[in-house]
NUMILUM-364954 format. One record per residue (C-alpha): x negated, y negated, z negated; residue in one letter. Coordinates in Angstrom, 3 decimals, always signed. Each point is the difference from the previous one (the first is absolute). Layout:
! residues N
<east X	north Y	up Z	resn A>
...
//
This chain:
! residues 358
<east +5.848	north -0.168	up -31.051	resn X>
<east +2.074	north -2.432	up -1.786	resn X>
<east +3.466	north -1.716	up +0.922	resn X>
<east -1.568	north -2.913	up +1.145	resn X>
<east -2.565	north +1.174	up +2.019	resn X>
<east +2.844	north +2.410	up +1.819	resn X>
<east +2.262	north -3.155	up +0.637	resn X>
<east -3.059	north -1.876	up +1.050	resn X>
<east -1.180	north +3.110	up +2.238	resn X>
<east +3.759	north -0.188	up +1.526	resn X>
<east -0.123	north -3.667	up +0.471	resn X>
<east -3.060	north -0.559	up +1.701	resn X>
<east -0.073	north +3.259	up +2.230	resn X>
<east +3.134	north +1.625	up -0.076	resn X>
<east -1.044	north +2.304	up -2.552	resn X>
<east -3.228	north +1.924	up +1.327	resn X>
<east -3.260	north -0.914	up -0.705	resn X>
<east -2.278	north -3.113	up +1.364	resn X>
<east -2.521	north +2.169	up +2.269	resn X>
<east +3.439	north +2.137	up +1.431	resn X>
<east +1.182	north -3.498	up +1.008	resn X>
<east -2.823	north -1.304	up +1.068	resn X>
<east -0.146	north +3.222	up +2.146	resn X>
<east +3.472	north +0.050	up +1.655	resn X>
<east -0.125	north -3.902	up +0.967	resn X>
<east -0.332	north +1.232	up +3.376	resn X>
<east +2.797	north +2.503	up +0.187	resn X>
<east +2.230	north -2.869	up -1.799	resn X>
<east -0.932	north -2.381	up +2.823	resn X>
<east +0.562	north +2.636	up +2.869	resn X>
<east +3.465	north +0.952	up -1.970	resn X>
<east +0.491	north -3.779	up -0.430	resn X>
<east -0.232	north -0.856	up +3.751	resn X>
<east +1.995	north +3.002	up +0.894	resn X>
<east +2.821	north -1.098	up -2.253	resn X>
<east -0.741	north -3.757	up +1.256	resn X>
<east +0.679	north +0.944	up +4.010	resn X>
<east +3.620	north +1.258	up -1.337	resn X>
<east +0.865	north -2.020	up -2.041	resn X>
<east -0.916	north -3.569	up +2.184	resn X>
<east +1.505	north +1.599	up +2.695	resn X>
<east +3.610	north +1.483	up -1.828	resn X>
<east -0.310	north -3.918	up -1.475	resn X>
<east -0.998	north -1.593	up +3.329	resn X>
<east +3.186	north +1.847	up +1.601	resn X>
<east +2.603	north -0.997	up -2.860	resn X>
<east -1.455	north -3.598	up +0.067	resn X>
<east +0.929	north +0.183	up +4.032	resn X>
<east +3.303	north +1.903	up -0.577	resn X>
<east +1.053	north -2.613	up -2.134	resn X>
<east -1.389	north -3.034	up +1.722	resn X>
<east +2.285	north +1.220	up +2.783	resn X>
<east +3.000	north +0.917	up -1.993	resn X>
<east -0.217	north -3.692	up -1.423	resn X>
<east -0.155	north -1.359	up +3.879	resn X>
<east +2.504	north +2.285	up +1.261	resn X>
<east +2.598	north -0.007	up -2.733	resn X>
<east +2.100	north -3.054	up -0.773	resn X>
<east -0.700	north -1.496	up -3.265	resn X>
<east -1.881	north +3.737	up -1.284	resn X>
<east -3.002	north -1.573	up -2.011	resn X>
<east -0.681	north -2.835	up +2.557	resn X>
<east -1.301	north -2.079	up -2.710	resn X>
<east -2.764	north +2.786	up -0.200	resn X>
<east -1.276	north -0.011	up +3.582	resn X>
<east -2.792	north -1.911	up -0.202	resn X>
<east -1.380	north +2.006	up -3.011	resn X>
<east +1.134	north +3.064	up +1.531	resn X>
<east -2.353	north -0.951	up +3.138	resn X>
<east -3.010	north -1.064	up -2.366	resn X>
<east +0.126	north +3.623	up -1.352	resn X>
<east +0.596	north +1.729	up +2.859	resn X>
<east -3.220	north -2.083	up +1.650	resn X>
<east -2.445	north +0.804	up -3.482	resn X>
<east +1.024	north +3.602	up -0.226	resn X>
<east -0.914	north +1.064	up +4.190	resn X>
<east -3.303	north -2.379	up -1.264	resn X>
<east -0.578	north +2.443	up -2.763	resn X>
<east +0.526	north +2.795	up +2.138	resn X>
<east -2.000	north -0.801	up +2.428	resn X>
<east -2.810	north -0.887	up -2.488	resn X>
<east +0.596	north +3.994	up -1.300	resn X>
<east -0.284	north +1.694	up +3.369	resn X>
<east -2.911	north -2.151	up +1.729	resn X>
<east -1.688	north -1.806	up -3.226	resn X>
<east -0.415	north +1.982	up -2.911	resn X>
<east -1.698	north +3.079	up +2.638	resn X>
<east -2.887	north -2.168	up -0.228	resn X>
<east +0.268	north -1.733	up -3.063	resn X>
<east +1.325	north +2.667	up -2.692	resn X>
<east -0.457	north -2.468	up -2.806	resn X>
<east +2.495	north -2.049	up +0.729	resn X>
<east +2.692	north +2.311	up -0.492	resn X>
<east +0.512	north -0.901	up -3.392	resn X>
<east +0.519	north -3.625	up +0.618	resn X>
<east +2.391	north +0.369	up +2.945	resn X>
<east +2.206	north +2.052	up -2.509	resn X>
<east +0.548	north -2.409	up -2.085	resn X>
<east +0.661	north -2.574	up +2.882	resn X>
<east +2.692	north +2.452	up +1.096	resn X>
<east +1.103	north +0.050	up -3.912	resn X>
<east +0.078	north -3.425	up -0.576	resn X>
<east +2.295	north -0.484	up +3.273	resn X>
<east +2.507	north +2.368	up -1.256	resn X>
<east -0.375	north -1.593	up -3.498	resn X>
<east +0.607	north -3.868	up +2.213	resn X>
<east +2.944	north +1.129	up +1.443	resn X>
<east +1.762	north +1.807	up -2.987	resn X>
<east -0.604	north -3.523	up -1.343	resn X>
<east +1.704	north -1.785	up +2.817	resn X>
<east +2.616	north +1.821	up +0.693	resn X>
<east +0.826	north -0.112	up -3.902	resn X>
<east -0.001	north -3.569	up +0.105	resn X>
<east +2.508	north -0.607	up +2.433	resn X>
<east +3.152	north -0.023	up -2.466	resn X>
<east -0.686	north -1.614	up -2.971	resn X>
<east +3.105	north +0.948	up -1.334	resn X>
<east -0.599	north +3.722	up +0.514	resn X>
<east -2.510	north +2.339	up -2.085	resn X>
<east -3.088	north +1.336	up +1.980	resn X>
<east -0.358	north +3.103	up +1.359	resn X>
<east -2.135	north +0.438	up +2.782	resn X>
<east -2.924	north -1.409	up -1.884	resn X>
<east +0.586	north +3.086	up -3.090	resn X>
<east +0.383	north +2.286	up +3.003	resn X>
<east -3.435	north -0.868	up +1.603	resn X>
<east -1.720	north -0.377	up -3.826	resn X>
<east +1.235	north +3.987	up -0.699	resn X>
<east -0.833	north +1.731	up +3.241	resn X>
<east -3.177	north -2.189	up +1.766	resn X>
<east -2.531	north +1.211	up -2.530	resn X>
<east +0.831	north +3.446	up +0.692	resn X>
<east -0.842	north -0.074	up +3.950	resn X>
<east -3.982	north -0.384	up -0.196	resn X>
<east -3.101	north +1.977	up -2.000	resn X>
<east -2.272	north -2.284	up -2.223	resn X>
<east -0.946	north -1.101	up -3.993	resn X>
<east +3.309	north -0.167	up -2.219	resn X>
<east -1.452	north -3.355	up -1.317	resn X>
<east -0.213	north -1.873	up +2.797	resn X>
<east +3.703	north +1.107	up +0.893	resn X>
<east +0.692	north -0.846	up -3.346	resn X>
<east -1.080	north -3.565	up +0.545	resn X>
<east +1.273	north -0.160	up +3.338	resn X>
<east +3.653	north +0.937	up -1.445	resn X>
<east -0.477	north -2.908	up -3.349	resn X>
<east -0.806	north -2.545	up +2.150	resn X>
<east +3.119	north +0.308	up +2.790	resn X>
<east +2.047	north +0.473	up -3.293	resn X>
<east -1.772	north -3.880	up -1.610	resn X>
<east +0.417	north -1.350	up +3.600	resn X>
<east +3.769	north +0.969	up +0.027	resn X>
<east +1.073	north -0.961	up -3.363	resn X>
<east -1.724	north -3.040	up +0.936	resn X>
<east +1.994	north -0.875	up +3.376	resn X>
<east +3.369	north +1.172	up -1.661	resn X>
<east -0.241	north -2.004	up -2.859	resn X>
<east -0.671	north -2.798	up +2.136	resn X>
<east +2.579	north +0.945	up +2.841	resn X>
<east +2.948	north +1.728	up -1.494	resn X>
<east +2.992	north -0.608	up -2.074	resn X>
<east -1.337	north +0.556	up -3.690	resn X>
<east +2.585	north +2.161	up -1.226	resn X>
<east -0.829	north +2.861	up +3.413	resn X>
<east -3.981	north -1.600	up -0.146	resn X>
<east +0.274	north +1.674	up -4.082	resn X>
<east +1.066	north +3.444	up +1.348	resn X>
<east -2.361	north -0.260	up +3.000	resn X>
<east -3.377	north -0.548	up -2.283	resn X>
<east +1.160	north +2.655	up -2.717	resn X>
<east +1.033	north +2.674	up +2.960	resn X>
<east -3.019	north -1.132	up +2.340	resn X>
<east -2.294	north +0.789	up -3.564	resn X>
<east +1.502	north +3.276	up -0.781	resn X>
<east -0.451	north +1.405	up +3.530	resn X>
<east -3.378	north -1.359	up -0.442	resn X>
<east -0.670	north +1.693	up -3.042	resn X>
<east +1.595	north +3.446	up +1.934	resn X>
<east -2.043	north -0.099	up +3.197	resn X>
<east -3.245	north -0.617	up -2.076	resn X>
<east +0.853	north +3.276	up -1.576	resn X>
<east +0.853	north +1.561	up +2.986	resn X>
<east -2.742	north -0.881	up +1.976	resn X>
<east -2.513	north +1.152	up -2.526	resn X>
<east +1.638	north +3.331	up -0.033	resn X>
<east +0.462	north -0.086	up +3.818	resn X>
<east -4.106	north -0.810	up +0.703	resn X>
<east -0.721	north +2.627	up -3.040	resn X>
<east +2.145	north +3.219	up +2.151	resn X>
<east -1.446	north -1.372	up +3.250	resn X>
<east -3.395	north -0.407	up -0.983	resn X>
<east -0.351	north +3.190	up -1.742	resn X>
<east +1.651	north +1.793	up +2.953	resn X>
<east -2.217	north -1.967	up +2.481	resn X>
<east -3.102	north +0.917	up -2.319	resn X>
<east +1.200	north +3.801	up -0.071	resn X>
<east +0.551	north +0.048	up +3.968	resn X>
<east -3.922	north -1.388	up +0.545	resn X>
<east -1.434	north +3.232	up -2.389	resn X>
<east +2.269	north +2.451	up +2.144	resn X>
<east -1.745	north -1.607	up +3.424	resn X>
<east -3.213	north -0.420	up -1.645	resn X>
<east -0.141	north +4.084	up -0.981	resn X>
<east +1.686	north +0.458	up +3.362	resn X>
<east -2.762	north -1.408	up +1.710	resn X>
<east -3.322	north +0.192	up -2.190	resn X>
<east -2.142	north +2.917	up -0.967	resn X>
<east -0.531	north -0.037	up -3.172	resn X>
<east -3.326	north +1.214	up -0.396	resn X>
<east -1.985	north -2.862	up +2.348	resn X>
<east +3.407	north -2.702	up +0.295	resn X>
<east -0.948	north +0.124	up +4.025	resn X>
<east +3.583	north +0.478	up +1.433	resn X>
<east +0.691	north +3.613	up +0.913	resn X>
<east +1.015	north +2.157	up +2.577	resn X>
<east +3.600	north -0.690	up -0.192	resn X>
<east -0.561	north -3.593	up +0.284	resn X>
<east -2.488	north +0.565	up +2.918	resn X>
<east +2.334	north +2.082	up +2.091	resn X>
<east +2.734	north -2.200	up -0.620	resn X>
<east -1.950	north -3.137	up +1.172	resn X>
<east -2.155	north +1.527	up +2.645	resn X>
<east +2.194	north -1.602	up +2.859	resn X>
<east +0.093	north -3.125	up -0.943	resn X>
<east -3.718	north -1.175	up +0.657	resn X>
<east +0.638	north -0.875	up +3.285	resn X>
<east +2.444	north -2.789	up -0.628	resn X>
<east -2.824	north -0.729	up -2.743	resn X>
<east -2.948	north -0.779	up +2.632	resn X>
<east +0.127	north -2.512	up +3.173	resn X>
<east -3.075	north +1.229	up +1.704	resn X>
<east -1.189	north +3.320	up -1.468	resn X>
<east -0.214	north +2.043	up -2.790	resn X>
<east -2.695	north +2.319	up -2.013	resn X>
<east +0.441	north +2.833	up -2.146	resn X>
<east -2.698	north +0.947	up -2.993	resn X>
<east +0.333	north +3.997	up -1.054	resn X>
<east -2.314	north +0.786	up -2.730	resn X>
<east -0.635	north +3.517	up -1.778	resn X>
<east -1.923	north +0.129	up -3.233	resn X>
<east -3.214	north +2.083	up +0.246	resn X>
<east -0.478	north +2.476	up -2.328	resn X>
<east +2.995	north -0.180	up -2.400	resn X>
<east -0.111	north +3.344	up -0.556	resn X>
<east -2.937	north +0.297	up -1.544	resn X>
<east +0.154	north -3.126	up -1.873	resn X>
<east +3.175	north +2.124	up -1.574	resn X>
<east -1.930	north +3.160	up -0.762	resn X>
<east -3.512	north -1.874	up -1.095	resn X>
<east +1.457	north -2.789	up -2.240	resn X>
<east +3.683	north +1.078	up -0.646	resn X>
<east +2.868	north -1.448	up +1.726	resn X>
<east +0.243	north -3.584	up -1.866	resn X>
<east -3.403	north -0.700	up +1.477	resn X>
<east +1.787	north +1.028	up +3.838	resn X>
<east +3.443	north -2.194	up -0.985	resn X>
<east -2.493	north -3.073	up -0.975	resn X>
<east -1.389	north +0.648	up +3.627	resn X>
<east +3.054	north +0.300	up +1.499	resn X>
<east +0.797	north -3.424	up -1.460	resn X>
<east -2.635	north -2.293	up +0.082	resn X>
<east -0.132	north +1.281	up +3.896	resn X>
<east +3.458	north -0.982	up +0.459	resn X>
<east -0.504	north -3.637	up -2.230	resn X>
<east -3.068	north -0.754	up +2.239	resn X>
<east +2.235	north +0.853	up +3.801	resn X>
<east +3.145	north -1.764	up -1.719	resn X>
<east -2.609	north -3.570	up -0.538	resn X>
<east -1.196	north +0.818	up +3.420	resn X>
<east +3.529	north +0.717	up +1.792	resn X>
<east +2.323	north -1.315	up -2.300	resn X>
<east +2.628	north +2.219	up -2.313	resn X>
<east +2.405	north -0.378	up +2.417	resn X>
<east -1.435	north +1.730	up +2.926	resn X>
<east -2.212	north +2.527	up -1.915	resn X>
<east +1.389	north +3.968	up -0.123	resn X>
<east -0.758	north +2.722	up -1.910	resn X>
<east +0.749	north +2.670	up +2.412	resn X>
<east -0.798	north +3.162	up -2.561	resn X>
<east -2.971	north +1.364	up -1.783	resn X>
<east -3.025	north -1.881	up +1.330	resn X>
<east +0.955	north -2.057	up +3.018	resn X>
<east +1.056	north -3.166	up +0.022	resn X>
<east +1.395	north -2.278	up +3.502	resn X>
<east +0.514	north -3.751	up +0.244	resn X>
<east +1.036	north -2.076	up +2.611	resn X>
<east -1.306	north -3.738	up +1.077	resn X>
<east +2.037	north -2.011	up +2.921	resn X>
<east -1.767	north -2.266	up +2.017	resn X>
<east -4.274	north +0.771	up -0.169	resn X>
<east -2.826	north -0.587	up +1.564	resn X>
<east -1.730	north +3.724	up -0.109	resn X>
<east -3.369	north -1.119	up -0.289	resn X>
<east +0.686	north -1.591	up -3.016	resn X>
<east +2.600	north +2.649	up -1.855	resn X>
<east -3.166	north +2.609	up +0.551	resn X>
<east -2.315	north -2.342	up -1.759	resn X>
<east +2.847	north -0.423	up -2.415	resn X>
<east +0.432	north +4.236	up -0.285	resn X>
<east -4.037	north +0.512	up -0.765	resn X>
<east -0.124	north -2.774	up -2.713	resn X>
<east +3.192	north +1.596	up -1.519	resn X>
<east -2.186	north +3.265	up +0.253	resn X>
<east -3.241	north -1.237	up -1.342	resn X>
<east +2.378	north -1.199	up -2.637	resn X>
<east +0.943	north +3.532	up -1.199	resn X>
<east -3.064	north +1.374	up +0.559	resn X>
<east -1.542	north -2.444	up -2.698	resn X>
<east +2.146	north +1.818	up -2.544	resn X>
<east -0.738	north +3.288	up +0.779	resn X>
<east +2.960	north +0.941	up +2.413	resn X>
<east -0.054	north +0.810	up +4.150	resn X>
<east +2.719	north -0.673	up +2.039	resn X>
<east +0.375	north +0.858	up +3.766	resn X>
<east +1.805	north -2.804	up +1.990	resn X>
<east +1.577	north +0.267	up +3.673	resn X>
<east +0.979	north -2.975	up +1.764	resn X>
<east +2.745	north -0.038	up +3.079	resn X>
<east +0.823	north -3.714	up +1.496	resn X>
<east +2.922	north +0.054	up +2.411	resn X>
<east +0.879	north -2.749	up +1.965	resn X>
<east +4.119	north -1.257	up +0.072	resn X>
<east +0.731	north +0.300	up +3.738	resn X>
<east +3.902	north -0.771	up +1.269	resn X>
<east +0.889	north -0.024	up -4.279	resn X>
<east -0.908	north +3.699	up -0.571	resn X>
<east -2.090	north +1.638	up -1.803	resn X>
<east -0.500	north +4.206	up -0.506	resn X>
<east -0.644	north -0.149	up -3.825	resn X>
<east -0.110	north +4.231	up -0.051	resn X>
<east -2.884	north -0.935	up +2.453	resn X>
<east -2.197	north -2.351	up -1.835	resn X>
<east +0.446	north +1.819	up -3.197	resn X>
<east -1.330	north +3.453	up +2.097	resn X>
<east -2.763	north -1.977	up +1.375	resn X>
<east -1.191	north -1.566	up -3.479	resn X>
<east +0.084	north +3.572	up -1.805	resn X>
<east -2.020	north +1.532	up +2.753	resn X>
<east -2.335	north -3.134	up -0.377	resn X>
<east -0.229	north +1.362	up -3.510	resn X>
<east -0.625	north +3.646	up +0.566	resn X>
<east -2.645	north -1.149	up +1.843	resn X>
<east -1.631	north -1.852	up -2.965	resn X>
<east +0.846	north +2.437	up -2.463	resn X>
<east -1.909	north +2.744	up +2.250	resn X>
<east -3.137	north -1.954	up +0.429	resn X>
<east -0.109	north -0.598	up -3.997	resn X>
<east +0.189	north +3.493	up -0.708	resn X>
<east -2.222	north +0.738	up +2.494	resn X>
<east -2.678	north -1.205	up -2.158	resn X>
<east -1.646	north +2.550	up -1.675	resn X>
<east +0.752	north -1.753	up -3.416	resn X>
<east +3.765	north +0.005	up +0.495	resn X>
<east -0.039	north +3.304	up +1.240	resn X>
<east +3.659	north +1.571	up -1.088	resn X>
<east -1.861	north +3.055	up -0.706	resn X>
<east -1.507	north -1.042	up -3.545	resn X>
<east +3.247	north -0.576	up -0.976	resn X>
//
């Protein structure tokens, strides 16, 4: 890979690839709104801290009351946008991090222009650290950072003395230059760490072999279906007939591409999300909310499915309704493996299945 394309790769995503990006745009919105509920509220709190401190304290910043008010009122906005907005509209993460940007970048402005006589420092201050709070693309911070430097040079060349307006616009420039630099390097350690934290979950909670989640990840989550459902929940367990001797017959690639294709066809049915690989040949998945009737139509379509490419799978079914905001998930679980005991019995009980010509 050449120079360019590496400075180009480092620009545009922070130094991984395209598809990794394109990948972890939801961990850097759920890492962005994190970061966005602390930050509005550590902002919304100095904003009120010093709205009072201008009120309370004789001739302390009084001229800055009224912008000290305006902040205070846009930051407990934005934070109220993070904690009861962006739940349901994770898209607009992105923008409301800039909006929180662009207030810090305002201010450093303002408060810069109060003394023409005096160089600026709380806009340089902002320009260095602001890029550094948030996750996202290098070059848009990049863009973000040359245009609050323009817009400055342009207000203190227009507002200021020209002799401290000179040092403003070549200081203001400089800085400019220095947080474009560090914010590429900043996004390029935090994206790579962010991108090396998703593998670690993803083999943490995958099997490898089908890319159903596994065990771990199903005891782990096992408890939290209840707060998943409002009226009741169901519970799919699947076992793969005849695994075994797919292994010894055809070799064990031909049992893996079983194992797989089973798990592909449950994981379009269920979703990835709520489909386990508990071991060997069984497989569980959970659905909140059904209407049983339909889920066992649902189950012997997914069946017929498989059994159009040459594989049998028994299914057991449990639905348990959510009385009083419980649910016994050992329970439904127990009651959806016996269901498929049951079907795995009567399909060996056919004298074509019988275990014995194993």
């Amino acid at each position: 890979m050449t120079n360019y394309q590496n400075l180009r790769k480092l620009f545009l995503y922070g130094g991984i690839e395209k598809d990794e990006y394109q990948k972890l745009r939801p961990e850097i919105r759920k890492e962005n709104r994190g970061l966005l509920c602390v930050f509005s509220q550590i902002a919304s709190a100095m904003f009120l801290l010093l709205l009072a401190a201008s009120i309370v304290a004789k001739g302390f910043a009084s001229e800055n009351t009224t912008t000290y008010l305006a902040c205070a009122v846009e930051m407990l906005v934005i934070l109220f946008c993070s904690h009861v907005v962006l739940p349901k509209h994770p898209a607009l993460v992105t923008p409301l991090v800039y909006v929180f940007e662009i207030l810090l970048y305002a201010f450093g402005i303002h408060v810069s222009m109060l003394h023409a006589d005096m160089p600026a420092v709380s806009a340089v201050a902002f320009l260095l650290v602001s890029p550094m709070l948030f996750y996202d693309r290098p070059v848009r911070m990049s863009v973000l950072i040359a245009a609050v430097v323009a817009l400055f040079c342009a207000i203190v060349l227009r507002c200021k003395q020209p002799e401290v307006a000179q040092k403003d616009v070549w200081n203001m420039i400089t800085f400019g230059m220095v947080a474009v630099a560090v914010t590429v390097f900043t996004m390029s350690v935090k994206m790579r760490a962010l991108l090396q934290s998703r593998q670690i979950e993803y083999l943490s909670q995958t099997d490898l072999l089908t890319g159903a989640k596994n065990r771990n990840h199903y005891e782990n989550r096992l408890q939290t279906y209840p707060d998943m459902c409002r009226s009741n929940l169901a519970c799919v367990y699947a076992d793969v007939n005849g695994l075994h001797e797919m292994n010894n017959r055809y070799g064990h690639p031909a049992g893996d591409k079983m194992l797989r294709e089973v798990a592909e066809a449950m994981q379009c049915c269920f979703g990835a999300e709520h489909t386990y690989r508990l071991g060997g040949d069984e497989f569980a998945a959970f659905r909140a909310d059904v209407e049983p009737a339909g889920l066992s139509a649902e189950v012997d379509r997914l069946q017929r499915e498989l059994e159009s490419k040459g594989y049998h799978v028994s299914f057991g079914i449990a639905v348990r309704e959510k009385t009083q905001g419980a649910l016994d998930m050992r329970e439904l679980v127990s009651v959806a493996e016996t269901g498929m005991f049951a079907a795995k019995q009567a399909f060996y009980r056919r004298a074509e299945n019988d275990r014995r010509e194993r």
